[in-house]
Structures are given as structure tokens and as C-alpha cells.
PDB file of N, CA, C, O and CB in Angstrom:
ATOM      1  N   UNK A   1       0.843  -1.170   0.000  1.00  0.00           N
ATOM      2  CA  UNK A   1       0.000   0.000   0.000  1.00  0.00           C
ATOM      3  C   UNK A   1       0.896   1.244   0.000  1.00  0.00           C
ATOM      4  O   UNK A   1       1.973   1.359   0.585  1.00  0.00           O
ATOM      5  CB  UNK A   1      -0.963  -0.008   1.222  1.00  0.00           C
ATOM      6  N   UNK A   2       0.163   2.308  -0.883  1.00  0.00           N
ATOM      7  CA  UNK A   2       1.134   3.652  -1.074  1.00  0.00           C
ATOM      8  C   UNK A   2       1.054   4.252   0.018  1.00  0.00           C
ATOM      9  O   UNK A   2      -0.052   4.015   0.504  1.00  0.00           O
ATOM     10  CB  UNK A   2       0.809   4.699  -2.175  1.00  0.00           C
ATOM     11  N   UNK A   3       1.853   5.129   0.873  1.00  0.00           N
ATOM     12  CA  UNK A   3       1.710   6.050   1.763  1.00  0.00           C
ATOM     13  C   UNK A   3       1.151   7.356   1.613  1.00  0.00           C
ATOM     14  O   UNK A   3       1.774   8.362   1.275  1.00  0.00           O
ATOM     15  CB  UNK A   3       2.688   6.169   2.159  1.00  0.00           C
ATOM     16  N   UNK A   4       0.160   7.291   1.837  1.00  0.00           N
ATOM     17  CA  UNK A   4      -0.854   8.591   1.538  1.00  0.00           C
ATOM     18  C   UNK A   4      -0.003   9.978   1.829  1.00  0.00           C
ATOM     19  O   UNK A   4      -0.203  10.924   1.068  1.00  0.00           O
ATOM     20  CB  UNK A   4      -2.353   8.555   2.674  1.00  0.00           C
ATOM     21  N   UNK A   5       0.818  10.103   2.770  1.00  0.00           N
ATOM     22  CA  UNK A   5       1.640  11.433   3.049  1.00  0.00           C
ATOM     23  C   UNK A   5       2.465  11.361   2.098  1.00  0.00           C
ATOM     24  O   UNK A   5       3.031  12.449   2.206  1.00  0.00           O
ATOM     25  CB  UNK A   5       2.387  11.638   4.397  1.00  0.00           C
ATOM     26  N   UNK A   6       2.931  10.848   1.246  1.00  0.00           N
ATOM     27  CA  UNK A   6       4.148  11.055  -0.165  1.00  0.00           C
ATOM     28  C   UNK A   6       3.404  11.556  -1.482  1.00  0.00           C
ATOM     29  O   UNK A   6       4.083  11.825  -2.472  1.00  0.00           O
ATOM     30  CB  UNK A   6       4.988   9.355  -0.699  1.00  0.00           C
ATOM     31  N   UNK A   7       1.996  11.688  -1.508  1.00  0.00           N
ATOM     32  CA  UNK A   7       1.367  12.377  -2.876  1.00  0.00           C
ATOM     33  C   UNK A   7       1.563  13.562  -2.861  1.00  0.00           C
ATOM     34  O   UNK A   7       1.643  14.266  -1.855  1.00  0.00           O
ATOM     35  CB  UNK A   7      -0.047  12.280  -3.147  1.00  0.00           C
ATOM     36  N   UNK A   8       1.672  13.932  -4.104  1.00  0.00           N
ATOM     37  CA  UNK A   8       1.591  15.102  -4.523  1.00  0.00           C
ATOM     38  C   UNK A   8       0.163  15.712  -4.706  1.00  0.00           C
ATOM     39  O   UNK A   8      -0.742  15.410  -5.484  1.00  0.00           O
ATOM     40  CB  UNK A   8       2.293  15.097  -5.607  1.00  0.00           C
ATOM     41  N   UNK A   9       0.283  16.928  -3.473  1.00  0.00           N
ATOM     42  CA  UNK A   9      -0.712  17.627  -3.250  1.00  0.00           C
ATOM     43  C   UNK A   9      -0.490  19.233  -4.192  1.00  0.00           C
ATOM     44  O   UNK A   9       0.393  20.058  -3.955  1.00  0.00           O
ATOM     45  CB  UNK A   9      -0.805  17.673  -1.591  1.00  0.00           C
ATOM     46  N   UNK A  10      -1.468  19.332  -5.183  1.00  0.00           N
ATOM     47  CA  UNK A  10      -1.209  20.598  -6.082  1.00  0.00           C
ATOM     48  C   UNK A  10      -1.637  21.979  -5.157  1.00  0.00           C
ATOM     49  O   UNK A  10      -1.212  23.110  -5.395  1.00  0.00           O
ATOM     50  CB  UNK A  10      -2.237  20.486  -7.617  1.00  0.00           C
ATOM     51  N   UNK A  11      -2.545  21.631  -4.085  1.00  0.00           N
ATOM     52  CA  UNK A  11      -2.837  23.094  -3.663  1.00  0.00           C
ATOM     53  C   UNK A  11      -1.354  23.665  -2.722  1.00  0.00           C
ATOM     54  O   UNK A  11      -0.848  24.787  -2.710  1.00  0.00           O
ATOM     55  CB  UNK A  11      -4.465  23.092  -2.571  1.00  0.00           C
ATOM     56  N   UNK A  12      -0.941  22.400  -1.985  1.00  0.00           N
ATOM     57  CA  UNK A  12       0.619  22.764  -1.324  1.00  0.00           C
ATOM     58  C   UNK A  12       1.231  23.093  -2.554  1.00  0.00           C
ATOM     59  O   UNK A  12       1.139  24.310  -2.395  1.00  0.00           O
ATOM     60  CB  UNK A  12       1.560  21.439  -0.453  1.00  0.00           C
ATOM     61  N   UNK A  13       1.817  22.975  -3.721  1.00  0.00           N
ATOM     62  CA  UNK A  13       2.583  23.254  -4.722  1.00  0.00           C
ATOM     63  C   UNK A  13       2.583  24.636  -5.161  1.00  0.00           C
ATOM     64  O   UNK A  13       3.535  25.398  -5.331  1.00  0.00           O
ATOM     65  CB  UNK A  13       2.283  22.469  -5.670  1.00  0.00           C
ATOM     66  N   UNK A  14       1.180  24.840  -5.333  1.00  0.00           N
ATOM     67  CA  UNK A  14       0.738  25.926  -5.820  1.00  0.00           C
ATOM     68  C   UNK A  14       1.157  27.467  -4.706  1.00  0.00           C
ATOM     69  O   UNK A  14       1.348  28.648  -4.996  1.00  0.00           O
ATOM     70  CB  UNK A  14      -0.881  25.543  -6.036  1.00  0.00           C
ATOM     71  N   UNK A  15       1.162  26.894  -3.703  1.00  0.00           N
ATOM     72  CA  UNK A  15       0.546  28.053  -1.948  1.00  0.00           C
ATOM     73  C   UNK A  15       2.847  27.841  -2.198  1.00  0.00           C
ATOM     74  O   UNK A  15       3.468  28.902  -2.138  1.00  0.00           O
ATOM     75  CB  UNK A  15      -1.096  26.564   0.662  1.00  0.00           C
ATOM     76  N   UNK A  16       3.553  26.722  -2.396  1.00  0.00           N
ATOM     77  CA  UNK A  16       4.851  26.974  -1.770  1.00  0.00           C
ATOM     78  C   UNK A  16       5.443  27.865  -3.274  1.00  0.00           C
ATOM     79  O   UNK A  16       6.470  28.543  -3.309  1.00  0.00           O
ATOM     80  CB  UNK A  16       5.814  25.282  -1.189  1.00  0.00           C
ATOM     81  N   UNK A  17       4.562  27.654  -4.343  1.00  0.00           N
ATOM     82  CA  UNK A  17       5.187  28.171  -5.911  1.00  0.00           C
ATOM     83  C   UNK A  17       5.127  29.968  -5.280  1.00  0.00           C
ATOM     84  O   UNK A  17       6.073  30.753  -5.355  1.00  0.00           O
ATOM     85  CB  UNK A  17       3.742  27.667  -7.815  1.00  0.00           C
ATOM     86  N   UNK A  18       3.925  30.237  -4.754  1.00  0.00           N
ATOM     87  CA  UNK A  18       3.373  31.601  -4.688  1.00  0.00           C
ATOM     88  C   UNK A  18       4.603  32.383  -3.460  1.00  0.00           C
ATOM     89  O   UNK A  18       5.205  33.456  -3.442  1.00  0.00           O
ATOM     90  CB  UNK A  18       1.448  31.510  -4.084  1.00  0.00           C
ATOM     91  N   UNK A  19       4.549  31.291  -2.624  1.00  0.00           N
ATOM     92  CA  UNK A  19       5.213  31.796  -1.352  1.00  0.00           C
ATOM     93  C   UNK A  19       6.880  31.781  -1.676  1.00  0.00           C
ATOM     94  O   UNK A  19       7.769  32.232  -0.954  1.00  0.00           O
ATOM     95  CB  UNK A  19       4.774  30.729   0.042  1.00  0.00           C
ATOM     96  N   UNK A  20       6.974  31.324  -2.584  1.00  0.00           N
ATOM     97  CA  UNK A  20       8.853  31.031  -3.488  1.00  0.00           C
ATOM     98  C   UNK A  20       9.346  32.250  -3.877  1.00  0.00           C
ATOM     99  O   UNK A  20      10.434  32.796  -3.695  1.00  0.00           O
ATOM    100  CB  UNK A  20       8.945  30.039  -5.211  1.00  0.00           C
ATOM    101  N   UNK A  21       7.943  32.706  -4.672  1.00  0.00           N
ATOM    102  CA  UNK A  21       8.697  34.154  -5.641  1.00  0.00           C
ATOM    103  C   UNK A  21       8.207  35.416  -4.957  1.00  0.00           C
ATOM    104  O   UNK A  21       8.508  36.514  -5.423  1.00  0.00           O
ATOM    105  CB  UNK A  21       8.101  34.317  -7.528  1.00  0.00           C
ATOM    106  N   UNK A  22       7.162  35.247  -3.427  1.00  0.00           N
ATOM    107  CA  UNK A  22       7.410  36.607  -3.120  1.00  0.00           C
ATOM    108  C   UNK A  22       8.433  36.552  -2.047  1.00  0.00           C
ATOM    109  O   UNK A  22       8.762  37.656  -1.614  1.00  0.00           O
ATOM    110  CB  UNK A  22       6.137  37.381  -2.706  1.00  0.00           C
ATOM    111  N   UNK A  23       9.196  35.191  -1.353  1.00  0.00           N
ATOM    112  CA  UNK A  23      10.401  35.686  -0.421  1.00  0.00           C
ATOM    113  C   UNK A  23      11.512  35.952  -1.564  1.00  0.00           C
ATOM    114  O   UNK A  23      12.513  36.470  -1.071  1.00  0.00           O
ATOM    115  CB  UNK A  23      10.960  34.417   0.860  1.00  0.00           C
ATOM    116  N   UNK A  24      11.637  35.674  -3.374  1.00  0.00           N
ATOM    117  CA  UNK A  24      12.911  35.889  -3.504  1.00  0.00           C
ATOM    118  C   UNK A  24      12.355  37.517  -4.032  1.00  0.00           C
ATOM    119  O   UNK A  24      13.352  38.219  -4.196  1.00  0.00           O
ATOM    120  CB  UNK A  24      13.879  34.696  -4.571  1.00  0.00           C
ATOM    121  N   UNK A  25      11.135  38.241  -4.316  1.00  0.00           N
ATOM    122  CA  UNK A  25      11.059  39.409  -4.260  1.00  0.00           C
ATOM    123  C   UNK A  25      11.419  40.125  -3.162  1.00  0.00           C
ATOM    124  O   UNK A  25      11.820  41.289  -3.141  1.00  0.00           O
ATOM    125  CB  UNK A  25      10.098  39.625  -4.545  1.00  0.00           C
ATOM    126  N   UNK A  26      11.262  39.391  -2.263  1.00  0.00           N
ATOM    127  CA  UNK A  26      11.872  40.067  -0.685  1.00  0.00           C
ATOM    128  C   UNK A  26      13.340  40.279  -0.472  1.00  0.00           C
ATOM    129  O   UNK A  26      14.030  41.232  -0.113  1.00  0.00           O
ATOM    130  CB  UNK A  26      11.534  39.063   0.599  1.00  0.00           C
ATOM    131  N   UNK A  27      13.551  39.090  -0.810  1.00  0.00           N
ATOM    132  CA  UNK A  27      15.269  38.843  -0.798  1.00  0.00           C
ATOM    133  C   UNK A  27      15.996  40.349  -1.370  1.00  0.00           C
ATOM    134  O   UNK A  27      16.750  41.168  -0.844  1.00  0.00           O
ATOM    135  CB  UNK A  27      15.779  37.312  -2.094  1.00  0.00           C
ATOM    136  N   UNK A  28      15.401  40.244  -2.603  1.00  0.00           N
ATOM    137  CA  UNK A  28      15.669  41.012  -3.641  1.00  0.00           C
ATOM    138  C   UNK A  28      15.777  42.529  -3.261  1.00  0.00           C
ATOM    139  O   UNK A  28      16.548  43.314  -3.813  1.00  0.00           O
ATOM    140  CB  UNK A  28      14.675  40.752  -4.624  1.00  0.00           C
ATOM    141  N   UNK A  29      14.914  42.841  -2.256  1.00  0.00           N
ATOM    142  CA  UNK A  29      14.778  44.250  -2.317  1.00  0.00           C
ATOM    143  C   UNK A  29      15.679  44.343  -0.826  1.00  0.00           C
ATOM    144  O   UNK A  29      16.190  45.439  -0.598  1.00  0.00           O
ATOM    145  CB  UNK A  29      12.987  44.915  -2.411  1.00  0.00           C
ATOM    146  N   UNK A  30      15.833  43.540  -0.087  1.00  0.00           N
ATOM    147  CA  UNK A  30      16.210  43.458   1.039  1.00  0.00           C
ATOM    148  C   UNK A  30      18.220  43.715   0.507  1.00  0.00           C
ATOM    149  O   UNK A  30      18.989  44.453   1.122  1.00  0.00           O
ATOM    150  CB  UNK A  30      15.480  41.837   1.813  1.00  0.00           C
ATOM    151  N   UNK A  31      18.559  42.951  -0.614  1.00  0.00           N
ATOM    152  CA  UNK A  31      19.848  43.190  -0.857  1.00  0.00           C
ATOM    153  C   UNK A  31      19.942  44.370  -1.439  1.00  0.00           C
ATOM    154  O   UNK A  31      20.963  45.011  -1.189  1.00  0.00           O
ATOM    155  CB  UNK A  31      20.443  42.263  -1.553  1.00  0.00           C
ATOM    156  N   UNK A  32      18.879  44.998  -2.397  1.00  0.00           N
ATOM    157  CA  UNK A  32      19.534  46.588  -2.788  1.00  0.00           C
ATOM    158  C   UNK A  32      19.276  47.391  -2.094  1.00  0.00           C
ATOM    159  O   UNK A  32      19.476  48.560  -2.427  1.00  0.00           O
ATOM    160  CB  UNK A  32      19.219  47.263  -3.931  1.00  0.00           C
ATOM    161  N   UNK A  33      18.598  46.990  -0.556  1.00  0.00           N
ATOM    162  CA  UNK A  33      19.010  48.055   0.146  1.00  0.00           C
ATOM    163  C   UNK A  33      20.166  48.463   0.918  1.00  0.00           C
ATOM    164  O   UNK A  33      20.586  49.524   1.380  1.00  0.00           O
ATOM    165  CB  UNK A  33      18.306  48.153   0.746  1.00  0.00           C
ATOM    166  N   UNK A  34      20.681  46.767   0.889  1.00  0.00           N
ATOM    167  CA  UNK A  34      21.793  46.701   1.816  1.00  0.00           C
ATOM    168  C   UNK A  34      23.131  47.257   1.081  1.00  0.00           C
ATOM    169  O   UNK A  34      24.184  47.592   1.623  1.00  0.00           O
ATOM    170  CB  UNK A  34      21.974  45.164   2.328  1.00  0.00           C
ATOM    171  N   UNK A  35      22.773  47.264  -0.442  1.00  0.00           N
ATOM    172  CA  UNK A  35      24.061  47.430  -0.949  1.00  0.00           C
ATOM    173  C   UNK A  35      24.083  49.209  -1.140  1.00  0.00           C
ATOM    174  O   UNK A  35      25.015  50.011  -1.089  1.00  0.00           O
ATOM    175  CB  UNK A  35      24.273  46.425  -2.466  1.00  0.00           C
ATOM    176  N   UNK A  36      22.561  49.390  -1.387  1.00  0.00           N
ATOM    177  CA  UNK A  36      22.943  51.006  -1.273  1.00  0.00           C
ATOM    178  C   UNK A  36      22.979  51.765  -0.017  1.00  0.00           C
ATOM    179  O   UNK A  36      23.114  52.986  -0.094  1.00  0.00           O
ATOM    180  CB  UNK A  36      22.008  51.792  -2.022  1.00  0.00           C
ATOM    181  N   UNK A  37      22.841  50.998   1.536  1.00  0.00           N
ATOM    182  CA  UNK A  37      23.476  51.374   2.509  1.00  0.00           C
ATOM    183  C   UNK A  37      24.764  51.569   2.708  1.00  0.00           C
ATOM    184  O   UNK A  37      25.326  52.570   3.153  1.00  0.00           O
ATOM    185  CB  UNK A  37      23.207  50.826   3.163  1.00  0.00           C
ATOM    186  N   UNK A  38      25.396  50.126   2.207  1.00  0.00           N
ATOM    187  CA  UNK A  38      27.198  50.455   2.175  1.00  0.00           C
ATOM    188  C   UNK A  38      27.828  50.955   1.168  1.00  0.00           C
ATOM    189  O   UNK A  38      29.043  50.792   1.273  1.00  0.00           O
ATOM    190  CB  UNK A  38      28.064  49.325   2.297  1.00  0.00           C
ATOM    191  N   UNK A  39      27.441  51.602   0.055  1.00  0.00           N
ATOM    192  CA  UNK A  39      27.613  52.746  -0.857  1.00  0.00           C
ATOM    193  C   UNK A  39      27.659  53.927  -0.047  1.00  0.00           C
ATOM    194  O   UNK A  39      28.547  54.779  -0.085  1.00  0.00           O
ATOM    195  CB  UNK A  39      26.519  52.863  -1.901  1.00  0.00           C
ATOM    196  N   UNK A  40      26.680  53.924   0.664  1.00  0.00           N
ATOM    197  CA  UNK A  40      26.317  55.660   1.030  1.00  0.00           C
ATOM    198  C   UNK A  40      27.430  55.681   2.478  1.00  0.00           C
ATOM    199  O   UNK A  40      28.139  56.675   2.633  1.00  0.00           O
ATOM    200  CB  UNK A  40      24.049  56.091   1.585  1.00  0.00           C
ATOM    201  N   UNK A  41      27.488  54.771   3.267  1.00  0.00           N
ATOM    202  CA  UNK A  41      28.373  54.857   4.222  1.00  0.00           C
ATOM    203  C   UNK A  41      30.009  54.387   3.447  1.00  0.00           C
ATOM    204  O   UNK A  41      31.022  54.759   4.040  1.00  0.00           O
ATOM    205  CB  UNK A  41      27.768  53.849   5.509  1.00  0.00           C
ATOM    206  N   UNK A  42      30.102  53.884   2.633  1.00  0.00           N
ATOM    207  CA  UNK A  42      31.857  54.024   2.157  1.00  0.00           C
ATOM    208  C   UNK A  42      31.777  55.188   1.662  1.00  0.00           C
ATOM    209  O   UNK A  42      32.807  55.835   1.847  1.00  0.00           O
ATOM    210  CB  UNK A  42      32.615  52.947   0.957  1.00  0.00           C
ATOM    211  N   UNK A  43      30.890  55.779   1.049  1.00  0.00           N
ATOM    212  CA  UNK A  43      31.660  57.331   0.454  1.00  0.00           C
ATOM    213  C   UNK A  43      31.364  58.554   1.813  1.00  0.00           C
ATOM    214  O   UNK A  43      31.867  59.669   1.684  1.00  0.00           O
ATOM    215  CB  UNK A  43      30.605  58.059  -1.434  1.00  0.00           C
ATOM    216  N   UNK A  44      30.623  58.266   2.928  1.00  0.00           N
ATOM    217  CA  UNK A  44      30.669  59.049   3.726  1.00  0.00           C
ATOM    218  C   UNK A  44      32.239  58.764   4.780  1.00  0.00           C
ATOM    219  O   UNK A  44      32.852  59.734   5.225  1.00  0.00           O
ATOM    220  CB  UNK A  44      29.232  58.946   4.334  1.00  0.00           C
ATOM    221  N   UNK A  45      32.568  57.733   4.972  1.00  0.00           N
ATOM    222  CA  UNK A  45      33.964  57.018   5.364  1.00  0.00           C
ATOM    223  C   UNK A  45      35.016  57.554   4.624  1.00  0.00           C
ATOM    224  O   UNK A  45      36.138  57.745   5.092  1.00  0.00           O
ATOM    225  CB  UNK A  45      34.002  55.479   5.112  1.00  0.00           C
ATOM    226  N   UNK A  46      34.559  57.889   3.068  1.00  0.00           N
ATOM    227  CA  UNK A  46      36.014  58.478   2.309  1.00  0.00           C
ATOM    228  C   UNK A  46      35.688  59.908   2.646  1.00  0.00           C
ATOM    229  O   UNK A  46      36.630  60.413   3.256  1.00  0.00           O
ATOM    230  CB  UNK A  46      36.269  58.180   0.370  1.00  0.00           C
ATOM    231  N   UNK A  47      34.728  60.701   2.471  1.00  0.00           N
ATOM    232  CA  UNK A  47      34.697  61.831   2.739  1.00  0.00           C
ATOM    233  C   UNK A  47      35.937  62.047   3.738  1.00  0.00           C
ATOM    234  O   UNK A  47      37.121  62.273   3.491  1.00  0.00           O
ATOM    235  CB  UNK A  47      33.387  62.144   3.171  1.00  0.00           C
ATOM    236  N   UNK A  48      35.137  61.874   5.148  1.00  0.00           N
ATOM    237  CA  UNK A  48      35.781  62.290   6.329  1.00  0.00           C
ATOM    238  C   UNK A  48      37.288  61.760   6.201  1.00  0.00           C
ATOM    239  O   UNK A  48      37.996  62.765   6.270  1.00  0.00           O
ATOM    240  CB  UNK A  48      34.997  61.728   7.634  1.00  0.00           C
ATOM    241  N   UNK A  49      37.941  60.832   6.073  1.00  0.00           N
ATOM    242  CA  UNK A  49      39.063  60.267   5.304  1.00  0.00           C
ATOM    243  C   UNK A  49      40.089  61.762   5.031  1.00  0.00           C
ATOM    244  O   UNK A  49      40.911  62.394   5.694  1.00  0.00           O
ATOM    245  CB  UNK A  49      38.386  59.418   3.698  1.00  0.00           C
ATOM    246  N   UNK A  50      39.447  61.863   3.589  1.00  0.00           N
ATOM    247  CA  UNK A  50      39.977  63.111   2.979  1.00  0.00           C
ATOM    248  C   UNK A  50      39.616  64.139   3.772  1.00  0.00           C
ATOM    249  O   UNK A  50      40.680  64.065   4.387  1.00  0.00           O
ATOM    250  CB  UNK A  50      39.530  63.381   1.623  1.00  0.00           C
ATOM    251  N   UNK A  51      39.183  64.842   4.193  1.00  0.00           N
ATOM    252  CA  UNK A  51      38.491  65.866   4.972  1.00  0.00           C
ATOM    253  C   UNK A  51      39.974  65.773   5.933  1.00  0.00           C
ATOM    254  O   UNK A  51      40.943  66.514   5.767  1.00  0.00           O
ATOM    255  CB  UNK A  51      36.681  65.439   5.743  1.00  0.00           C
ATOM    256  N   UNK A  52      39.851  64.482   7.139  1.00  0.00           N
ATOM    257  CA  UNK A  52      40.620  64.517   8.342  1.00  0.00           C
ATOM    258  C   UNK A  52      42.447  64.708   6.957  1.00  0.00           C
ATOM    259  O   UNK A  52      43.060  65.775   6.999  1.00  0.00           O
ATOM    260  CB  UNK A  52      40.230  62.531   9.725  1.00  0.00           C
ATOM    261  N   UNK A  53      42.726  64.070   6.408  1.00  0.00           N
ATOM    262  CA  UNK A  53      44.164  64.327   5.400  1.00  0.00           C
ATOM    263  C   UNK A  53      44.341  65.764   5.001  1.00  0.00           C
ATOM    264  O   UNK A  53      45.468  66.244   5.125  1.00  0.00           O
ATOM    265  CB  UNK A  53      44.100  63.465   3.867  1.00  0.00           C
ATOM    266  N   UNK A  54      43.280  66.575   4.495  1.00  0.00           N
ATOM    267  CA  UNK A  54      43.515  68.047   3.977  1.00  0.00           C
ATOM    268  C   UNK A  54      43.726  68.812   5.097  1.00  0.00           C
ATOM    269  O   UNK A  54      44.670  69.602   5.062  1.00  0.00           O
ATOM    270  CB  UNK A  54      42.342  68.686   3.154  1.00  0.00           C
ATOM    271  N   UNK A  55      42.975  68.739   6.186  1.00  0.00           N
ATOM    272  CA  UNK A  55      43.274  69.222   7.563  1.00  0.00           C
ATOM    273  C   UNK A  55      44.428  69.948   7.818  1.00  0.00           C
ATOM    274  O   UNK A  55      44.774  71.129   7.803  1.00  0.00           O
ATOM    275  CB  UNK A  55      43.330  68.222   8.405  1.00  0.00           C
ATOM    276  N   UNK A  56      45.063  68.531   8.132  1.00  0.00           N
ATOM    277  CA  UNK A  56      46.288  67.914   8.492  1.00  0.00           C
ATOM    278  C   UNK A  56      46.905  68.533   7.954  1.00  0.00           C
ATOM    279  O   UNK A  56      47.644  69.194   8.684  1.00  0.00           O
ATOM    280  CB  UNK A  56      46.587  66.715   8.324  1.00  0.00           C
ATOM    281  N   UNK A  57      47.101  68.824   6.206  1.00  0.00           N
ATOM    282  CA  UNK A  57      48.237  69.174   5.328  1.00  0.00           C
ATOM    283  C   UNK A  57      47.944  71.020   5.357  1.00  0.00           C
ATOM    284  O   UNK A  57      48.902  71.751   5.103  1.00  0.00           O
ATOM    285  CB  UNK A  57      48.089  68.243   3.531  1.00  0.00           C
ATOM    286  N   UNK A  58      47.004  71.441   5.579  1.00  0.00           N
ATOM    287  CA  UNK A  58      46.686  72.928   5.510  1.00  0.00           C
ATOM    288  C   UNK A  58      47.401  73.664   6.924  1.00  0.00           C
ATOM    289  O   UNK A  58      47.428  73.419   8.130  1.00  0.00           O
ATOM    290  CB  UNK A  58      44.864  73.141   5.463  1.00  0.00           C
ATOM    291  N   UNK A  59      48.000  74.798   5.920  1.00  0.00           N
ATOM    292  CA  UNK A  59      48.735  75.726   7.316  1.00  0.00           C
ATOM    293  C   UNK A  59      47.668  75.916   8.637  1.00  0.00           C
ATOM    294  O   UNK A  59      46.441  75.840   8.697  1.00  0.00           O
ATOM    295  CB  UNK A  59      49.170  77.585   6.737  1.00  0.00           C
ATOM    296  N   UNK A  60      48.377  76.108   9.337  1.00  0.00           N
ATOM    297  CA  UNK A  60      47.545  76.365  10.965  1.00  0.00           C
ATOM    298  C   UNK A  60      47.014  77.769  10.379  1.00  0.00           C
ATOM    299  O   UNK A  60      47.440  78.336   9.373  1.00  0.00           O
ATOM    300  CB  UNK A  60      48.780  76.540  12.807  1.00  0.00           C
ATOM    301  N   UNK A  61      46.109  78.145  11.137  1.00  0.00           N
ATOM    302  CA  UNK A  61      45.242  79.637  10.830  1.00  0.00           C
ATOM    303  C   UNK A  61      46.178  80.633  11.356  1.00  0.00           C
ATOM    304  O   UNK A  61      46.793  80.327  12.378  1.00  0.00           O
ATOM    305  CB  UNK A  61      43.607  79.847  11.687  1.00  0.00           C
ATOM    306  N   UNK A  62      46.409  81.930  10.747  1.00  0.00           N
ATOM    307  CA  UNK A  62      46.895  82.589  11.802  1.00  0.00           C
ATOM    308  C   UNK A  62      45.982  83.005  13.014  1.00  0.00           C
ATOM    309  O   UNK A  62      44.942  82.464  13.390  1.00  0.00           O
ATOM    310  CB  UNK A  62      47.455  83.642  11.277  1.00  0.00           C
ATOM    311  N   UNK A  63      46.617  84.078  13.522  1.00  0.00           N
ATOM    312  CA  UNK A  63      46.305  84.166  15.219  1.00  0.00           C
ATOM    313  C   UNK A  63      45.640  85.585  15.041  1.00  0.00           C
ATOM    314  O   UNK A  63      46.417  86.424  14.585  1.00  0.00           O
ATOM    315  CB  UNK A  63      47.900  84.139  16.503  1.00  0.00           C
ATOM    316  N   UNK A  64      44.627  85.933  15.253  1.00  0.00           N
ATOM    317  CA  UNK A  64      43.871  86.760  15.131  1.00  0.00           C
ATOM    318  C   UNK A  64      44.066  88.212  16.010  1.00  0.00           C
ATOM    319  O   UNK A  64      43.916  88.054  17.222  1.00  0.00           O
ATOM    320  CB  UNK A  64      42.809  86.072  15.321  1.00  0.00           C
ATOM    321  N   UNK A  65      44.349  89.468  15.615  1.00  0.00           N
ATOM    322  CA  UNK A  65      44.760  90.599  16.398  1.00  0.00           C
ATOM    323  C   UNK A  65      43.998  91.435  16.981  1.00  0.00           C
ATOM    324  O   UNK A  65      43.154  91.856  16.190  1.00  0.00           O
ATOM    325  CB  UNK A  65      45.403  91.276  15.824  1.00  0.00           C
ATOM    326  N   UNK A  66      43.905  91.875  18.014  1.00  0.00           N
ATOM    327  CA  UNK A  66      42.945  92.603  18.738  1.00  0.00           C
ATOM    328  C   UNK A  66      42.895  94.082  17.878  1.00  0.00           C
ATOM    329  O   UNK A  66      43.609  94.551  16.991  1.00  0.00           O
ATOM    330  CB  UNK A  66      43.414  92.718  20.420  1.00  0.00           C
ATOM    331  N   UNK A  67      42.034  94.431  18.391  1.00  0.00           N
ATOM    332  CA  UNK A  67      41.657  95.360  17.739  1.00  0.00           C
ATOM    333  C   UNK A  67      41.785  97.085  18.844  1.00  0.00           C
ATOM    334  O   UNK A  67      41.340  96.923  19.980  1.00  0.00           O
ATOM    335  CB  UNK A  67      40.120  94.760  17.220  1.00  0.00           C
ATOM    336  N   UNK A  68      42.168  98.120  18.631  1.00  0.00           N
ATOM    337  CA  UNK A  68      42.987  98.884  19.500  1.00  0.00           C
ATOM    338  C   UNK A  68      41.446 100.021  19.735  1.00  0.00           C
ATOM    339  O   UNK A  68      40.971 100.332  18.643  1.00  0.00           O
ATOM    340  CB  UNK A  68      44.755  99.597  18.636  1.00  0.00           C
ATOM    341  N   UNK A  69      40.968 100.397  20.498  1.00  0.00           N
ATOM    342  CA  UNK A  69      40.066 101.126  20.917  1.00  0.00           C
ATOM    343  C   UNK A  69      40.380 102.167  21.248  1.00  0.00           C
ATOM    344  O   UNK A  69      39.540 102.957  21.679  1.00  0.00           O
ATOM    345  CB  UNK A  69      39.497 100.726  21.656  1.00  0.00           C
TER     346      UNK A  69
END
């Protein structure tokens, strides 16, 4: 005798086909967000980068003179 739990049931097929392509739509949107998170934080990382280097290399300010009353 066949084991009744090993048939192929079309409404499960159908409910796991449906439930397949909206987690890889999920997936999907879930990775371009992640990738345009670490876009926006590596170029905010290079900013400050360069920012803290030009600093560094720029003369000190001069020293500001009072003014005689």
C-alpha cells in the first residue's frame, strides 16, 4: 500500500510556488538596500578620510589681532 503522506498535493505546490517568488522578491529588495546602505556609508567614510588628510596638510590659521580702541 502507497503512503498517503508522499502524494503530490497541487494546492501545497501551488501556496509553496506563490510563497517562493514573493520571499525571492523580498530577498531582492532586502539586498539593494543593503548594498545602497554600504555605498552611502563608504563614500561618507572616504569623505571624512579626505576631509581629516587636507586638515592635516593645511597651514595652521593665523592668530587673530585685537583690535585697538
Amino acid at each position: 500500500m502507497a503512503n498517503p503522506w508522499l502524494k503530490k498535493n497541487p494546492f501545497m505546490s501551488m501556496w509553496l510556488s506563490g510563497f517562493n517568488s514573493a520571499a525571492g522578491s523580498m530577498r531582492g529588495h532586502a539586498v539593494s538596500e543593503a548594498k545602497r546602505q554600504t555605498a552611502s556609508a563608504m563614500t561618507t567614510i572616504t569623505k571624512d578620510i579626505v576631509e581629516a588628510w587636507m586638515a592635516g596638510l593645511a597651514p595652521p590659521p593665523g592668530r587673530r589681532r585685537r583690535k585697538r580702541r
